[in-house]
C-alpha positions in Angstrom: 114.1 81.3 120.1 112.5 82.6 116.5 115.9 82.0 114.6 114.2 84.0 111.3 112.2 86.7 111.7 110.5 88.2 108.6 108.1 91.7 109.9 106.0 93.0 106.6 105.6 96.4 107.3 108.3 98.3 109.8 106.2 100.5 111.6 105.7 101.2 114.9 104.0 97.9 115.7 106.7 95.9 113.6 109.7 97.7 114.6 108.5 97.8 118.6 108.5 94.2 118.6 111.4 93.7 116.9 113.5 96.0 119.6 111.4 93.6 122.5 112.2 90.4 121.2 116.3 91.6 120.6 116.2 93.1 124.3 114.7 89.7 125.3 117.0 87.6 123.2 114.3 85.4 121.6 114.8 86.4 118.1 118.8 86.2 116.0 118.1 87.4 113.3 115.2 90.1 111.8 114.3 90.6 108.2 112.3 93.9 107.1 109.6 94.4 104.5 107.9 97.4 102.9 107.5 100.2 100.5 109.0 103.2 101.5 113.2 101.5 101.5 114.3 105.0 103.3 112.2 103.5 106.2 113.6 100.4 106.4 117.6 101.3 105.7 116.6 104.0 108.9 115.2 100.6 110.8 118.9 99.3 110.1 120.7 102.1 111.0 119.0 101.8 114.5 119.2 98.2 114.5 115.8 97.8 114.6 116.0 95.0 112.1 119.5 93.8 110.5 118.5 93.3 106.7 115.8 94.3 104.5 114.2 92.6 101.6 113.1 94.5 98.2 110.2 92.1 97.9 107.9 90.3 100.0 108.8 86.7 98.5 112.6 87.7 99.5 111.3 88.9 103.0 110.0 85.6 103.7 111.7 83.1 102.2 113.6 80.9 105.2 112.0 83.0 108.0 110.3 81.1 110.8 108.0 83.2 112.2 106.3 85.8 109.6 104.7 88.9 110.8 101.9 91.2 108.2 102.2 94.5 109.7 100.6 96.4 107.5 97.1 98.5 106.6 94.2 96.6 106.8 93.5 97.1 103.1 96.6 95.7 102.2 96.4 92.3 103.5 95.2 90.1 101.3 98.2 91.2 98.2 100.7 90.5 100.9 98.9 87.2 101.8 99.2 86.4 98.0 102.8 87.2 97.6 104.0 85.5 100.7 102.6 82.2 99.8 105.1 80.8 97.2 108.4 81.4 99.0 107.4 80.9 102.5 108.3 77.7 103.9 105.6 74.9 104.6 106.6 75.2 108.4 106.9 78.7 108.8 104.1 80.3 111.2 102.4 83.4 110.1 100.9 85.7 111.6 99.5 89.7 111.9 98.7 92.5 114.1 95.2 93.9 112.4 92.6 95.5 114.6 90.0 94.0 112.9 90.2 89.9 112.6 87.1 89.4 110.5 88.7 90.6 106.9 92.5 89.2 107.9 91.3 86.0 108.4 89.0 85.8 105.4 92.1 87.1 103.0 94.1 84.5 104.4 91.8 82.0 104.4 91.5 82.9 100.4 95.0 83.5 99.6 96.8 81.2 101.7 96.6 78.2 100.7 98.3 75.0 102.0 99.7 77.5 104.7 96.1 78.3 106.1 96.5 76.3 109.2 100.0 77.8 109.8 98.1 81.8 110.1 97.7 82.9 113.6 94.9 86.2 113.5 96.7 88.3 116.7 96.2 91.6 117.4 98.7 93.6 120.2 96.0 96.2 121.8 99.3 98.6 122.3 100.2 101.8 120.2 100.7 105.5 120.2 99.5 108.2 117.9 103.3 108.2 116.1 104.1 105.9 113.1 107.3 104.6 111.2 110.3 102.6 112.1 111.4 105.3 114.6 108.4 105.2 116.6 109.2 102.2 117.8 110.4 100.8 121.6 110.8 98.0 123.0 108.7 98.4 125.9 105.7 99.0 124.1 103.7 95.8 124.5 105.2 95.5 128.4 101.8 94.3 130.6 99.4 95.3 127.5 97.5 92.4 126.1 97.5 90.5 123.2 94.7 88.9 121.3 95.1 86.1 119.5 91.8 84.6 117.5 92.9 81.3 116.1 90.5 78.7 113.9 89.6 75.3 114.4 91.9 74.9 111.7 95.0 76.9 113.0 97.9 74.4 114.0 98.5 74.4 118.0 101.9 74.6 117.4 101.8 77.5 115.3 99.5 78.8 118.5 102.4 78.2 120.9 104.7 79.8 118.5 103.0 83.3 118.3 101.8 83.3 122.0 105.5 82.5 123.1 106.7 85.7 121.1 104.3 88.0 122.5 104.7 86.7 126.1 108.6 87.5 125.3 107.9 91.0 124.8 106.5 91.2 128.1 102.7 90.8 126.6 99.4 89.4 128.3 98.1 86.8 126.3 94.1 86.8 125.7 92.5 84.3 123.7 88.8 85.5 121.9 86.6 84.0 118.7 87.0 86.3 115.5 84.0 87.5 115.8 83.7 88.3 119.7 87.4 90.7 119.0 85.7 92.7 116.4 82.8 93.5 118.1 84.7 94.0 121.3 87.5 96.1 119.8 84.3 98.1 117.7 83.7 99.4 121.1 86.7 100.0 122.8 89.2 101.1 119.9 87.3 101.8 116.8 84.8 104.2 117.7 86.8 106.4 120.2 89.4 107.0 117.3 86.0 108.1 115.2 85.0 110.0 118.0 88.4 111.8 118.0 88.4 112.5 114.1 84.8 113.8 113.7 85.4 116.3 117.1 88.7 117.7 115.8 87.7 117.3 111.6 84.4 119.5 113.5 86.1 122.1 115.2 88.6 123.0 112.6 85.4 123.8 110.1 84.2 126.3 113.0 85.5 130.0 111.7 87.4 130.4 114.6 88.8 127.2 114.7 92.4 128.6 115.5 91.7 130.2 118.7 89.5 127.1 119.5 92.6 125.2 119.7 94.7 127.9 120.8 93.1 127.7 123.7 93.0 123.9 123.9 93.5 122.7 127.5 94.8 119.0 128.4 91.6 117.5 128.6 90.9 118.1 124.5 94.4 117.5 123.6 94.2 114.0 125.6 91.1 113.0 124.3 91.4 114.6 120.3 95.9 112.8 120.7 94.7 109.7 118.7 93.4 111.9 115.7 96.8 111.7 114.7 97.5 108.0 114.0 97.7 107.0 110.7 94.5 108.1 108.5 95.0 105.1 106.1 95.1 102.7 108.6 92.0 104.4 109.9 90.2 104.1 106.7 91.2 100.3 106.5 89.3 100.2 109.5 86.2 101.6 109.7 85.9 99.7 106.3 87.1 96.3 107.5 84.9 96.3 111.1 82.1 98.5 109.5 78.7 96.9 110.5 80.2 96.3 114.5 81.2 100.4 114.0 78.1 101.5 112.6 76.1 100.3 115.0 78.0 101.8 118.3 78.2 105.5 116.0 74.1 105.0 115.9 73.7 104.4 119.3 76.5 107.1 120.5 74.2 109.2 118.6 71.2 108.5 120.4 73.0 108.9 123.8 74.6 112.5 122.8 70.6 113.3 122.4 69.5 112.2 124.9 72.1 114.5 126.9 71.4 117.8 124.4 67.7 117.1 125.4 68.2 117.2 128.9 70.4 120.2 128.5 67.6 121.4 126.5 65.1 120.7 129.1 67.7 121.7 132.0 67.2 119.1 133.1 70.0 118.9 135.9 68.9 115.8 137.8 69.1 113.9 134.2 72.8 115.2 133.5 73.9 114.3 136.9 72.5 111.2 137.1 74.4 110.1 133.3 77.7 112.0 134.3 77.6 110.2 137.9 76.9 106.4 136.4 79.8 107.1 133.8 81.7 108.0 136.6 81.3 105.1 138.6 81.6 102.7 136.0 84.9 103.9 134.3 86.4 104.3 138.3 85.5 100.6 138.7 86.8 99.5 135.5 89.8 101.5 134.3 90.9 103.2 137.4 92.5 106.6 137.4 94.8 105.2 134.2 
């Protein structure tokens, strides 16, 4: 049972695991962090958390488990600020898609509470954002990833992986590195792939009957160029070399299919379309 619960940032992330770990009855008591107050008096009024703090060093102060919920880009200040008034037992922790810059801004601006940080990242979300976004269901049977250091307290580790596993989470365990590059591939570049088709189309001069005539398959795909652009931004920035590097080679497979196109070349397109085919059946499923 977390008896304190302080969430920087009361978004959808934040605020869904707030509502999880009430309906569960692991947490008595939440505390809510973050610029925009209208936000967070709304996350009252729905009881997604039951006070809110004007600064970070008020958010904090007597929690026991601390959550950073926030853009990439503004890790490291909230790092900074949280350090003087959070206690030396509390357990921190966050929810960034990329682990390599969290975990060197909290190395930096830590401190003595270094070994207290647990780098986690819940691989659950929706295109939506703010404290009304949230549900408690979100994170039911989706993993969580958890990256701790040689350095990272085990029972800070049991702390975090016990909260997730409340909200109905699958716990993973990977190395820093391993989670960027395998979350390059699986998260970061199909949001990029999303933005640059839809940021594409709407430069075309008839744009508006393009998506007028949008069928499901391009509104499925293009959904997640609506999540939040800043958050976006923090990535590609944060995860950049792993992202770079899968947008080169994406390139040189999107060739390779305009060639055979070019060519028509029909045994070449049906034997690509055919192996993706059979490998995302065997992996994914119909999901």
């Amino acid at each position: 049972m977390i008896d304190r619960l302080a969430i920087i940032g009361v978004g959808l992330i934040g605020s869904s695991l707030a509502l999880a770990l009430k309906q569960a009855g692991a947490v008595r008591q939440v505390i809510g962090y973050g610029r925009n107050l209208e936000n967070l008096e709304k996350g009252i009024e729905l009881g997604v958390i039951d006070s809110l703090a004007t600064t970070v060093a008020d958010c904090v102060r007597g929690a026991d488990v601390i959550v950073v919920a926030v853009p990439l880009g503004a890790m490291r200040q909230v790092f900074a600020e949280l350090k003087a008034s959070s206690g030396r037992d509390a357990v921190i922790t966050d929810v960034g898609s990329a682990k390599g810059s969290v975990v060197a801004a909290a190395r930096e601006e830590l401190g003595d509470l270094w070994s207290r940080f647990v780098p986690g990242h819940p691989i659950a979300g929706t295109e939506k954002s703010g404290v009304e976004a949230g549900f408690a269901s979100l994170y039911q049977g989706r993993r969580v990833i958890l990256t701790p250091l040689e350095q990272t307290d085990a029972d800070a580790v049991e702390v975090i992986d016990d909260m997730w596993q409340h909200c109905g989470a699958i716990m993973e365990y990977l190395s820093v590195e391993h989670h960027d590059k395998v979350l390059a591939a699986t998260s970061h570049l199909p949001h990029m792939l999303a933005y640059a088709l839809v940021h594409h189309l709407s430069n075309l001069n008839d744009h508006e009957e393009i998506f007028r005539y949008a069928a499901g398959g391009f509104r499925d795909f293009s959904r997640i160029a609506s999540s939040d652009p800043v958050m976006w931004r923090d990535v590609c920035l944060a995860n950049g070399d792993a992202l770079v590097t899968l947008i080169d080679q994406y390139q040189q497979e999107l060739e390779r299919i305009a060639s055979a196109i070019r060519d028509g070349d029909a045994d070449e397109l049906l034997k690509l379309f055919g192996r993706a085919k059979s490998e995302r059946d065997s992996l994914i499923g119909n999901c």
